[in-house]
N, C-alpha and C positions, 0 to 999 in steps of 0.2 A: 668103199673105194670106188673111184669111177671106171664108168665103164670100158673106158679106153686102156687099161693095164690086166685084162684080164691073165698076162702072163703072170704077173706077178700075185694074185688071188690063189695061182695053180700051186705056185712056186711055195707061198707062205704054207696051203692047207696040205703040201704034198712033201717038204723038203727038198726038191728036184729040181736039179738045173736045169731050166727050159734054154731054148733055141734062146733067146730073148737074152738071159743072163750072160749067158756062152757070150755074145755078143759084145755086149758090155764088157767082158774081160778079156773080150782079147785088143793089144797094142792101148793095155788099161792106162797107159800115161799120155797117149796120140803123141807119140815121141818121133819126128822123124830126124833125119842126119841134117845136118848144114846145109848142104845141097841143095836137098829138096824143099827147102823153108822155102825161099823164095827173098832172099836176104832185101829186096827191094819194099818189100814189107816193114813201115815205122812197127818199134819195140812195141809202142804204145797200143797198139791194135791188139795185142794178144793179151791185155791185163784185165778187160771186163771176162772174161771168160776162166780167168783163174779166180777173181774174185768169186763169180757166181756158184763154183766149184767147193768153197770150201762149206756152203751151207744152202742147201741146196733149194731155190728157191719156188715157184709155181709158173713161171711162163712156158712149158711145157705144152705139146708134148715131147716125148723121149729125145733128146737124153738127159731133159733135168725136166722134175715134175715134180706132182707132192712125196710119188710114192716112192723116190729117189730118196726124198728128204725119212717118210716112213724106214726104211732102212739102213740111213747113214747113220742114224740119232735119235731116231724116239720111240726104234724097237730097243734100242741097248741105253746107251747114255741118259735118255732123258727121267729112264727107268732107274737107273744104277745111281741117280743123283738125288733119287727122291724127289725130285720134280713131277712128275708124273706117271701115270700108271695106265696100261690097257683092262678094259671090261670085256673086250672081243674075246673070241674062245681059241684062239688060233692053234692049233695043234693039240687039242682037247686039254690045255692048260698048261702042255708042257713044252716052254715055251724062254726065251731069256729075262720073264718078270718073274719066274721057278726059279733059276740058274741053270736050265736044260737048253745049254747054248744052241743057237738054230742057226746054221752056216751060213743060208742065203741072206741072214738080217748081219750079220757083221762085218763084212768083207767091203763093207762100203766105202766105209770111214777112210780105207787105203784106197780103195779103188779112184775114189775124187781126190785124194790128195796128188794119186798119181796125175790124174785132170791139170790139177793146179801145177804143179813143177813142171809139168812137160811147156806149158804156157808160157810158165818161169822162164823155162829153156831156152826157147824160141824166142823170149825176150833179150836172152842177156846174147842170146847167139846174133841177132842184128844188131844188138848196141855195139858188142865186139869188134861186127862189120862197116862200121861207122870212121871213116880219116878221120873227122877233126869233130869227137860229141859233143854240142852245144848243153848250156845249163840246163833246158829242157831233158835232154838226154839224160843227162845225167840225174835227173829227179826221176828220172820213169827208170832205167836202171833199177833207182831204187825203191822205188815203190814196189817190183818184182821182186825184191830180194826181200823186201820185209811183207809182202803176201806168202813168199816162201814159208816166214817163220810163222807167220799166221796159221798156214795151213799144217804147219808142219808138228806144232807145239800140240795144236788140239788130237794130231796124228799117232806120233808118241806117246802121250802118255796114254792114248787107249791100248797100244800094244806092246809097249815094252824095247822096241827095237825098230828100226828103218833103214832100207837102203839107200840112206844121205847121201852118202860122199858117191857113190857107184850109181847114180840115179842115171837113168837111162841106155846103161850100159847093157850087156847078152850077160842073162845071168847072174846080176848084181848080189853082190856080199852085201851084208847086213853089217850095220855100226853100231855097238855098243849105245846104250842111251848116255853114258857122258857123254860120249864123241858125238854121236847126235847136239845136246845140247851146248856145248864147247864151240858147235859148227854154227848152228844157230847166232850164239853170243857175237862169233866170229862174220856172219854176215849183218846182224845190227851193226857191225863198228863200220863197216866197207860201207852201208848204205848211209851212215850220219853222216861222213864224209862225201859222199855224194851229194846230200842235200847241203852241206857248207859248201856246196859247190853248184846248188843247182838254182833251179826259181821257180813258180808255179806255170802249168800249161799253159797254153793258149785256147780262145776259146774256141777254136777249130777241132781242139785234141781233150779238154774237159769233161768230155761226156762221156769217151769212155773208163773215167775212172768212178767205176760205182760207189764209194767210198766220200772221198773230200773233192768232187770236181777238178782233180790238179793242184788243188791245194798244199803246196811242197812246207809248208810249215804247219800244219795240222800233221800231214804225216812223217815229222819228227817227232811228233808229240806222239803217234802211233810205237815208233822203232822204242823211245824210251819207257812206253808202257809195258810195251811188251818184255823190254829187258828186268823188266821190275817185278812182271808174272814170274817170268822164267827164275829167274834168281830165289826170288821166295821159295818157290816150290822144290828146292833142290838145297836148301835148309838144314837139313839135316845131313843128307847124303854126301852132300859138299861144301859147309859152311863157311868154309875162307874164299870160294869161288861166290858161292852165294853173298857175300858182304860187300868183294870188290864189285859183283856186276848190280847191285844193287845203291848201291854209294855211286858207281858211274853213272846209271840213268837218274837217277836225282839230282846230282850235281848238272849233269848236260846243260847246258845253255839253249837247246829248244824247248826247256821243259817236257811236262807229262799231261795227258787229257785231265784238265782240270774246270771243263765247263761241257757241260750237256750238246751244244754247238757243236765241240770237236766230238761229240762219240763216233765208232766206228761202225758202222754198219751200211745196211739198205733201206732208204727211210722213203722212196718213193718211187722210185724207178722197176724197182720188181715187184711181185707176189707174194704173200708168207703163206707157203706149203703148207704149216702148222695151222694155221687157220681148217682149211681143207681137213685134216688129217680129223680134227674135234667136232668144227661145226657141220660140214656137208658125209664125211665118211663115219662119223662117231668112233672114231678107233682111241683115242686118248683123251684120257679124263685126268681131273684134279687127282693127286696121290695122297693117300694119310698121312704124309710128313708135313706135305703145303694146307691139307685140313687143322692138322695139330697145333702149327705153329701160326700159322697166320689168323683162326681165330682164337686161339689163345691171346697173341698180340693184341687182338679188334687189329687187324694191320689197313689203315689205309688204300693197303693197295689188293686188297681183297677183292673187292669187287669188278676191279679191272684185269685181275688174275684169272679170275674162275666165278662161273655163274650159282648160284642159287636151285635147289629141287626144293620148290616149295617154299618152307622159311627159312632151310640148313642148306650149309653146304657138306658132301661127301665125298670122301676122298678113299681112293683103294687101296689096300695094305700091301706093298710087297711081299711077290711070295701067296698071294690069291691066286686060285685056280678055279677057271668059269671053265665049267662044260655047256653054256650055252652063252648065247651072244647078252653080256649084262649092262653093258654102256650106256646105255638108256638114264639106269641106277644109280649115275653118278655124277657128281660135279662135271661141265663143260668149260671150256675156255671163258673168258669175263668180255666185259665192255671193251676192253683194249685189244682184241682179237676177231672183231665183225668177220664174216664169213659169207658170199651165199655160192651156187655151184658152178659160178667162173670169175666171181671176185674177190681177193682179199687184201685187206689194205695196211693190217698193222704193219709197224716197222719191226726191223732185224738189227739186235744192237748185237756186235761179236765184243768190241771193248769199249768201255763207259769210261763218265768221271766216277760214278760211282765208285767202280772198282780201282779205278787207282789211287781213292783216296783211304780205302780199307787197305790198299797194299801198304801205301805212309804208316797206316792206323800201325800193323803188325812190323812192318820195319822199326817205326819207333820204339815199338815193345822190346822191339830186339837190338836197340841203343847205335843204330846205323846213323852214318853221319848224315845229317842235312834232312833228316825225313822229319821233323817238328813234332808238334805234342799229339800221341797218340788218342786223347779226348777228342781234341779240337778235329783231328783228322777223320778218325771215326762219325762222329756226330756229322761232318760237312758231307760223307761219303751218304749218309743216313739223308742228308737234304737234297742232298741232287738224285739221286735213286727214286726219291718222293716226287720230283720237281721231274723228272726224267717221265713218269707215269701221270705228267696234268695234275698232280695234287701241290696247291700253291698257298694254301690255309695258313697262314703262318701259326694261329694259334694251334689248328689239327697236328700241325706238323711239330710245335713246342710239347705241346702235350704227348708225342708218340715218344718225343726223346726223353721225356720224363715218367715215362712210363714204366710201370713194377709189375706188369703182367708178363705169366710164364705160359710156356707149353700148354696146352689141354689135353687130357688124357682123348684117347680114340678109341669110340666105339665101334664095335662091328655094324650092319643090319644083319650079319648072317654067319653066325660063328661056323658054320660048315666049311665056309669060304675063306675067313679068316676070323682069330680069336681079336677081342679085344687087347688093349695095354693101357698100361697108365703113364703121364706125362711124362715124359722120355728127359727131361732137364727142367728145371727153376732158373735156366739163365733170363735176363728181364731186356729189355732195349736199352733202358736209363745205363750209361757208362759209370763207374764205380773207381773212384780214383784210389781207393782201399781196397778195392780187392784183388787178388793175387793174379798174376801172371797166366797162370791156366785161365782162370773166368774170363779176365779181360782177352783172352783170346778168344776164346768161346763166342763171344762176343761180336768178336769184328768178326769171324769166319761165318757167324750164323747170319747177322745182319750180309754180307757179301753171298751169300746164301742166298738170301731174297734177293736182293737186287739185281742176278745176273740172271733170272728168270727171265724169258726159258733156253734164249740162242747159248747161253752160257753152259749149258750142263755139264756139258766136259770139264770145264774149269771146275764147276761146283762138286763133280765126282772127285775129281783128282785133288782139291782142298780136303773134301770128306776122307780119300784113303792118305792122305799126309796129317791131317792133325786129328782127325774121329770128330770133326766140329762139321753142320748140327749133329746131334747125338740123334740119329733117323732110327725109328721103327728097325727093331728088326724082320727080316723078311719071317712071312709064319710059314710058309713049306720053302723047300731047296732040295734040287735032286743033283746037286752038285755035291762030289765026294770027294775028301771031305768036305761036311758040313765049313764052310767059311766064318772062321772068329779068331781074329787076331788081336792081341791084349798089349795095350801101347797107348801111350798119349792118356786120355780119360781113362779106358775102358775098355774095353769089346767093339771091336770094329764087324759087321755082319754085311758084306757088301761084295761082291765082285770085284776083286781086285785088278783084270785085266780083260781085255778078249784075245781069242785064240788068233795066229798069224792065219791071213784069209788062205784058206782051198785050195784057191785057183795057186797060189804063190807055191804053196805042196807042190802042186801038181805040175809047175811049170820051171821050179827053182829050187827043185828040192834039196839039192845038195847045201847050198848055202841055207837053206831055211833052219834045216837038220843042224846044220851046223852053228845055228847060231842059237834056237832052243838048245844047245847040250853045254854050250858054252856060256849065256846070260842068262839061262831058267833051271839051269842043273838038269838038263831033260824034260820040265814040264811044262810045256806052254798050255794052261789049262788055267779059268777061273780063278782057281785061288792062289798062283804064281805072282807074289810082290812083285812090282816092277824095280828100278833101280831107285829110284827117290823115295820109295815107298820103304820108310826103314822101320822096323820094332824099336826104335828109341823115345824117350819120352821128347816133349814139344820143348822144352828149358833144361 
């Protein structure tokens, strides 16, 4: 880690809120009254700072840096998603890669979402202020309202619960995660109607949308992707909710992100933290599920993923415990993550063509109106995800979809640290128009698996505890009680089902907190507590 965050070295190797933390949590939303805004301030001024908020980027320092990013997502998520894995010793092992939850690494994920809404806030509170809001307005409106659900989707499902509707309020109540999602669903429809009503920026005001430069028709194309995640994921728990909001954003008339062009993210204007975190800090390495699977595949995108030790790549087993510093030992970030100790340059995708064309793939599975042939969709998700990472080979790229290669089993170097297993699945890439509904599921969630590497991992955890797809390593130690194995969908699901509601919110809203673990967790806001969408039902 760099030398400028020694608070946060103290904080990892100690457990203990320093002055530094404290700080960060408190007025954790920077929420102020109407009043004080300064209503003479355009909405538009306050949207690159919610963006930057929901993933946290390297132009730092404090209050957004790498090691912001280090504990919003790649001590918890990027870990829980099989994505990745620490070799660092942090806590003599016991640590959130154990399931020995660690308070200062999860409290983030809420702490920047509060970032993002209070921005929201301040947006929609000057548009409000506004006599007569021109089409511009009304586009940047809603570009706040759908950074809302941006932030808010990836926010949710890591906790179980949010205080949506009471945001900014003394004390805010907590919302059920339908009403959470319901609210969501509810401000995509108020923003699509903004943008039927808006037009792109001007170039005076373009710049600061970190995203599509202003672009008020790319982000439609955003509002209906996301209504398309959302929907999916809530499948089971609400499947006639899940069908109508799903059949609405395919149907839409601005479409969905269906060209690499439109994907969502930070493609040059900021720093990737992640970079930093691998190549300058060595805190995160390749994990044994990204070992198992992608060279099992030969995947293409291998070697832009994760580098080479020697002529293998190594990946860490969830659930390894290093008593001394091992990162050295293991796979690093690839080609498509250059790094050195004040630059880094890959891009940040939060949502792709990729993935909405794996959303089509499993909507059509699931015989939704308008979502087309789940082959054809699938396979195009497979080309742009390729075409998304510079691989343009057509033949490389015919031959990956034709491809009958499975998982590879993963070995240890050090059975003390972690045991061996053998191939965790035989699902193959080549799509199977005979094979049954489970595989071909498998399928699209393993491939959408890869491709949303690595800004995706929330997505990629919260697919993993909705359908058990990829079938990931189980973790080899866990000091979480119970042991976590929940038998649904495939099989055995071994994974972190949630994180604990953050500390400071204990400490500062306890009544409502209290009150909402006893009423959506039965009492237990703890690791292996399902969240709402997260149901013991099978996937069909």
């Amino acid at each position: 880690m760099r030398k400028y965050i020694p608070i946060l070295l103290f904080s990892l190797m100690s457990w203990a809120c320093t002055d530094h933390f404290d700080s960060i949590n408190t007025n954790k939303a920077g929420i102020v009254k109407d009043a004080e805004i300064g209503l003479k301030d355009p909405a538009i001024d306050y949207l690159s700072l919610a963006q930057r908020a929901i993933y946290s980027d390297d132009t730092g320092p404090f209050p957004i840096a790498a090691w912001v990013l280090q504990v919003q997502s790649n001590l918890n998520v990027d870990i829980w998603s099989g994505y990745l894995a620490t070799g660092t010793n942090f806590l003599g092992g016991r640590n959130n890669q154990s399931y020995s939850l660690v308070e200062n690494w999860n409290g983030y994920m809420f702490e920047y979402w509060g970032r993002t809404m209070g921005q929201v806030q301040d947006m929609l509170a000057s548009y409000k202020a506004l006599a007569s809001p021109s089409k511009t307005d009304n586009t940047v409106k809603a570009m706040g309202l759908i950074t809302r659900v941006l932030a808010s989707g990836r926010t949710v499902d890591m906790y179980g619960t949010l205080p949506y509707s009471a945001f900014g309020g003394t004390n805010p109540e907590y919302d059920t995660m339908e009403s959470v999602y319901e609210q969501m669903f509810a401000d995509l429809d108020e923003a699509v109607v903004l943008l039927n009503n808006g037009e792109s920026l001007p170039e005076t005001d373009a710049g600061k949308d970190l995203f599509y430069k202003g672009d008020y028709a790319k982000w439609h194309k955003l509002a209906n992707t996301l209504r398309l995640r959302l929907a999916l994921r809530i499948v089971k728990a609400s499947p006639d909710m899940a069908r109508v909001e799903a059949e609405k954003a395919i149907s839409d008339k601005g479409g969905l992100i269906t060209e690499n062009t439109q994907n969502t993210g930070f493609t040059s204007s900021l720093l990737n933290g992640l970079c930093v975190l691998a190549q300058v800090w060595g805190d995160t390495r390749m994990s044994a599920d990204m070992e198992s699977i992608l060279t099992g595949y030969d995947d293409p995108r291998l070697s832009c993923f994760f580098s080479k030790l020697g002529d293998n790549y190594k990946g860490i087993r969830v659930g390894s415990v290093f008593t001394t510093n091992s990162g050295p030992n293991y796979s690093s970030l690839g080609t498509a993550f250059p790094a050195n100790a004040t630059y880094e340059t890959a891009p940040i995708y939060l949502v792709t063509a990729a993935e909405a064309y794996f959303l089509l793939a499993e909507a059509a599975l699931r015989g939704y109106a308008g979502a087309g042939d789940a082959a054809d969709n699938y396979n195009t998700g497979i080309r742009r995800s390729l075409e998304q990472w510079k691989i343009t080979d057509s033949r490389l790229i015919d031959d990956y979809l034709q491809s009958e290669a499975t998982f590879a089993a993963w070995k240890s170097d050090n059975e003390q640290i972690a045991a061996s297993v053998k191939a965790m699945s035989q699902v193959t890439p080549k799509y199977s128009e005979t094979a049954s509904k489970e595989e071909k599921l498998e399928k699209i969630i393993t491939q959408k698996w890869i491709a949303m590497f690595p800004a995706g991992s929330t997505e990629a955890w919260s697919e993993y505890r909705r359908t058990g797809y990829p079938n990931l390593i189980p973790p080899y130690r866990t000091y979480a009680t119970p042991r976590i194995t929940v038998n649904y969908g495939p099989g055995k699901v071994n994974n972190a089902k949630k994180a604990r509601i953050p500390e400071n919110e204990y400490n500062t809203n306890f009544l409502n907190v209290q009150k909402a673990v006893v009423e959506f967790f039965n009492g237990n806001d703890a690791i292996d507590t399902p969240v709402w969408w997260d149901v013991n039902l099978p996937n069909f």
